[in-house]
C-alpha positions in Angstrom: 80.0 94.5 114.3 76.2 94.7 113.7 74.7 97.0 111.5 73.6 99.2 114.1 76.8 100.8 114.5 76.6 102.2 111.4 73.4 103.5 111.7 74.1 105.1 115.4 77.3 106.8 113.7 75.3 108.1 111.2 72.4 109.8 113.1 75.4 111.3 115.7 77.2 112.8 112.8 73.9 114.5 111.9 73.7 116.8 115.3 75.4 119.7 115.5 75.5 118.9 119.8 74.3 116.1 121.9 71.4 113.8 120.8 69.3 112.3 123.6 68.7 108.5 124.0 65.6 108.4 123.7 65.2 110.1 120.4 68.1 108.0 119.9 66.1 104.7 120.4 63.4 106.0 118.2 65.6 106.4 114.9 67.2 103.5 115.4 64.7 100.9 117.1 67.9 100.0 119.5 66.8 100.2 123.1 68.3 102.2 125.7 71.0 99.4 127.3 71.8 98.4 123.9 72.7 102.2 122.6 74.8 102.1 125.6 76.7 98.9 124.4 77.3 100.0 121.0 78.5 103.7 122.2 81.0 101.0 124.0 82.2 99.3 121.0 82.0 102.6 119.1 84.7 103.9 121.8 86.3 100.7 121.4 86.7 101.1 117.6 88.5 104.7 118.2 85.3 107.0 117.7 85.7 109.9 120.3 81.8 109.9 121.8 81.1 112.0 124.3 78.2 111.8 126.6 76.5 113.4 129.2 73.5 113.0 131.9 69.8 113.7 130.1 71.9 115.6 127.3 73.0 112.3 125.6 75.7 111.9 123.3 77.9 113.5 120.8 80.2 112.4 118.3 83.6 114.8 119.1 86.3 112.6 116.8 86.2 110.0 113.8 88.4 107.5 114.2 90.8 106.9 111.5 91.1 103.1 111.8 90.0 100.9 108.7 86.8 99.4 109.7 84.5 98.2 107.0 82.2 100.6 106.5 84.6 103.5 106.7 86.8 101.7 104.5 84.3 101.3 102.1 83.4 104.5 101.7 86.5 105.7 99.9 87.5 102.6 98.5 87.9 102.7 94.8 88.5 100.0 93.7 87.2 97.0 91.0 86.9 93.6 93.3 89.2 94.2 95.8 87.3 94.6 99.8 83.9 95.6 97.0 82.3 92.1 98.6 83.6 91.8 102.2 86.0 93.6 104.5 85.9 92.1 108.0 88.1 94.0 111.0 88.8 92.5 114.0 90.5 94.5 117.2 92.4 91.4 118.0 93.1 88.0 116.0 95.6 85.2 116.2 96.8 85.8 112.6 94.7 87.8 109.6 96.7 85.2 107.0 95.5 82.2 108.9 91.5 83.5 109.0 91.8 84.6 105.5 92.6 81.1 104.4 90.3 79.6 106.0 88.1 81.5 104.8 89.3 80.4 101.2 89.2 77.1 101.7 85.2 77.2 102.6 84.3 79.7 100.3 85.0 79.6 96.4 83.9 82.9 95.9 85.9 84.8 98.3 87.8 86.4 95.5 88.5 89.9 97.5 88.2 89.5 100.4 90.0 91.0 102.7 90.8 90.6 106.7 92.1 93.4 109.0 93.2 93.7 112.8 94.5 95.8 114.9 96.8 93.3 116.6 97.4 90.4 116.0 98.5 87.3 118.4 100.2 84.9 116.2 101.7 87.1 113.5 104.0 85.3 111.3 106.4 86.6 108.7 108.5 83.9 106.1 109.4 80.7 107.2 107.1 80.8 109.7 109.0 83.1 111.6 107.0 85.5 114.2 105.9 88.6 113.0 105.5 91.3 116.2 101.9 92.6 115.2 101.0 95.4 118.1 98.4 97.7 118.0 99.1 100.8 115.7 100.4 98.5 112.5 98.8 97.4 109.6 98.2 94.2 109.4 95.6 92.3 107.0 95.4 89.5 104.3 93.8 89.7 100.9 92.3 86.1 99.4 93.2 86.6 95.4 91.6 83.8 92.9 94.0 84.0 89.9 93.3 83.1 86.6 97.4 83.3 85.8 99.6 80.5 84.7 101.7 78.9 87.9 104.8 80.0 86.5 103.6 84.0 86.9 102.4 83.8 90.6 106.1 83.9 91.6 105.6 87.7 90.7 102.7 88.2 93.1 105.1 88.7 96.3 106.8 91.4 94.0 103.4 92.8 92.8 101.9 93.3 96.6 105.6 94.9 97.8 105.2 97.2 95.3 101.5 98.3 95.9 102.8 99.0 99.8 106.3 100.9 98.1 103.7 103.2 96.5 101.4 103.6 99.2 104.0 104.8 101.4 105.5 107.0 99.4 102.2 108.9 97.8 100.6 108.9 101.8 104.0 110.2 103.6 106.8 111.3 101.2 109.1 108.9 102.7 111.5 107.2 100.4 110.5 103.6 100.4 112.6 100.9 98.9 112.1 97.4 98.2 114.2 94.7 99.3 114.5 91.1 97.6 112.2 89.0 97.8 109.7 90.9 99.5 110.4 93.3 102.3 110.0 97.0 102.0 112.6 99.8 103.6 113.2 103.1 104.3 117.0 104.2 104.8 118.0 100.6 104.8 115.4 99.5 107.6 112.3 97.3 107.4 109.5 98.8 107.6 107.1 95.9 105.9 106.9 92.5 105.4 105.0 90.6 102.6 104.0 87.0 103.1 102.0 85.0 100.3 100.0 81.3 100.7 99.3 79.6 97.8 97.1 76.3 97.2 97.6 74.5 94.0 96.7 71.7 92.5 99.3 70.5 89.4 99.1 74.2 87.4 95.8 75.3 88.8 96.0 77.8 91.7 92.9 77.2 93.5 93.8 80.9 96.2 96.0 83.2 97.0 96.6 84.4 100.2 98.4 88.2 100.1 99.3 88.9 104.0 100.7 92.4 104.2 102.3 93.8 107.4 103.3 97.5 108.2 104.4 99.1 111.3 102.6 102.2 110.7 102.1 103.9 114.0 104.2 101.5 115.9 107.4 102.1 118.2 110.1 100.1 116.6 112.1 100.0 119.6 109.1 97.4 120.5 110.1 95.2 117.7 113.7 95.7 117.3 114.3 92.3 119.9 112.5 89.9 117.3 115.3 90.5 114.8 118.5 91.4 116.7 119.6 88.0 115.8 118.9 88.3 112.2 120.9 91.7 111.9 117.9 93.1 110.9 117.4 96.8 111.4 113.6 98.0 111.6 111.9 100.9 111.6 108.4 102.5 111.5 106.7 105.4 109.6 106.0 107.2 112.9 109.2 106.9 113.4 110.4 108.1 110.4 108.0 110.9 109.8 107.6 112.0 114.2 104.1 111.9 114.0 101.5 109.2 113.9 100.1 108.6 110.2 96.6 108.0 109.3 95.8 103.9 109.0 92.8 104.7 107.2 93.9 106.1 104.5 97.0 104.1 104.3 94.8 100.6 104.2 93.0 102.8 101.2 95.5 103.4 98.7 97.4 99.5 99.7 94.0 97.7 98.7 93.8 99.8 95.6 97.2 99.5 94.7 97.5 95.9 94.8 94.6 95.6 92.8 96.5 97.8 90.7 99.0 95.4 90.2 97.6 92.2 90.3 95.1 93.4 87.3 98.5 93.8 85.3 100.2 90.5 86.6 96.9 88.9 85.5 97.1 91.2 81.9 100.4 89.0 81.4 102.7 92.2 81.8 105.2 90.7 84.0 108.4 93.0 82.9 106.1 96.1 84.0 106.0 94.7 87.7 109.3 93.4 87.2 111.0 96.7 86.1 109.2 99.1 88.4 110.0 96.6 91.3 114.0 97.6 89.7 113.7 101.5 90.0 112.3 100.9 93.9 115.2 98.1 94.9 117.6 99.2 97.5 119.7 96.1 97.0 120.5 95.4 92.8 124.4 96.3 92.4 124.9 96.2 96.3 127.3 93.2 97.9 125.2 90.9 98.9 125.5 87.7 101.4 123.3 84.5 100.1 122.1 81.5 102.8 121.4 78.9 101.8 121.0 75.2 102.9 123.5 76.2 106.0 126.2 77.8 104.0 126.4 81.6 102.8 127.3 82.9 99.1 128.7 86.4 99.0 128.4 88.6 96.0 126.6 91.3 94.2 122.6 91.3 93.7 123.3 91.8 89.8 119.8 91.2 88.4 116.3 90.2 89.2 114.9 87.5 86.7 111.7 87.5 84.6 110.5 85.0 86.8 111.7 86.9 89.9 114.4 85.1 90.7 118.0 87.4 92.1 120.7 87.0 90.2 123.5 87.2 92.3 127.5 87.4 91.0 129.6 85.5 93.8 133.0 86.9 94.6 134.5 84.1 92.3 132.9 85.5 88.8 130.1 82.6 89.1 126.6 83.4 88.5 124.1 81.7 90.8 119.9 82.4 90.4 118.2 82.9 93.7 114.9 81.6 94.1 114.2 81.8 97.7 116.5 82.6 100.6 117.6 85.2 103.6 119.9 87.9 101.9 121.4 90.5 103.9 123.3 93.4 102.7 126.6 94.0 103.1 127.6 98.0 103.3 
């Protein structure tokens, strides 16, 4: 979006009632067919823009989606979406642009890419992640200056910032689920995927994809993961009413900064042990797959390095690094 937009949005939001065209055109310096195009996007982008013959327009509703220069505007934060915040209504996959992005651009530390949908969504494993419109779904590319050994910790780090987000914006009681999904009442309600590119013990980037279903209708999702036993959920859902995407985005950018600035202070028991007071699955009877055969037991511990601890059934202890674990009530 050009930078237009912003200025049209800004001269509507000065009039009390409907601003002509013309005078329009005269502020601005965009002609009469293009004020009609960007009123278009503008509509597009969830703005409520009314218009009428030789009156003009009006600006009746703000939209609450997290476009740049909304976003911007209340985002406090150090580094994080300070440089660049693109937002696209449509993508293949946020995670896939943002690292492409990262590979051309050494400076992209910050950067963050939004949509409103997404085409190619994919979750761990390369598994399809359902990304309609009314979720959250956007990538952060992180440059850290941390050993190799601590960026095991960042999955834990970014579930945490959306744990916090949703309970501070909704009073729903999140929980986080090893290694990296986020719950309410024992359904998923988030996903956290992260790309890494390293060369022997230098990270060159790190790619933090987050994905909520915010305002989405989990019944539209709940297919995808039948086969996993994997029950979903989504915070309109939960709460009966649509929540604001804006403000959620807001307080998920600033959280993670949050704690990726202490990941990067070298205070991994901090993430590790407020990850422990959110879990929904330490001291639960847990089932374990991995390469084709399944471990049962009890999630006894997570590790410094973030690594589940898990107690099989025959008093062994095994250390989990990566792997599907499912919850047995």
């Amino acid at each position: 979006m050009q930078s237009e937009e912003p200025k049209l949005l800004s001269l509507l939001r000065l009039q009390k009632g409907y601003i002509s065209g013309k005078i329009i055109s005269k502020e601005t310096g965009i002609s009469t067919s293009g004020i009609s195009k960007r009123i278009k996007t503008l509509r597009k982008y969830g703005y409520n823009i009314e218009s009428r013959h030789r009156m003009g327009y009006r600006l009746a509703g703000e939209t609450n989606l997290p476009l740049p220069w909304e976003l911007t505007k209340v985002l406090d934060t150090l580094f994080v979406g300070k440089d660049k915040i693109i937002y696209r209504l449509t993508t293949d996959s946020t995670q896939n642009l943002a690292i492409l992005l990262a590979e051309k651009n050494p400076n992209s530390d910050g950067i963050v890419i939004i949509a409103g949908e997404q085409k190619s969504g994919r979750g761990r494993q390369n598994r399809k992640w359902l990304s309609p419109k009314g979720g959250i779904w956007l990538s952060v590319v992180l440059r850290p200056r941390i050993s190799a050994s601590k960026i095991t910790l960042l999955p834990f780090a970014a579930a945490l910032a959306v744990c916090d987000t949703i309970k501070k914006t909704t009073q729903l009681d999140a929980k986080l689920r090893w290694p990296n999904d986020v719950t309410i009442s024992g359904k998923k309600v988030a996903g956290i995927l992260i790309d890494i590119s390293m060369e022997a013990e230098r990270i060159n980037y790190a790619v933090v994809g987050i994905g909520i279903n915010a305002n989405v209708d989990s019944s539209s999702a709940i297919s995808s993961y039948l086969e996993k036993g994997i029950k979903v959920t989504s915070l309109s859902d939960e709460l009966g009413h649509k929540t604001n995407i804006l403000d959620l985005t807001k307080v998920i950018l600033e959280r993670l900064e949050y704690y990726y600035m202490e990941l990067k202070r070298c205070a991994p028991n901090t993430i590790i042990e407020e990850w422990k007071k959110n879990s929904d699955i330490l001291y639960q009877k847990v089932a374990v797959t991995q390469n084709n055969r399944t471990i049962q037991g009890i999630a006894a511990d997570v590790n410094d390095d973030g690594s589940l601890l898990v107690r099989t059934n025959d008093c062994n202890n095994i250390n989990v690094v990566a792997s599907d674990i499912h919850v047995r009530y």
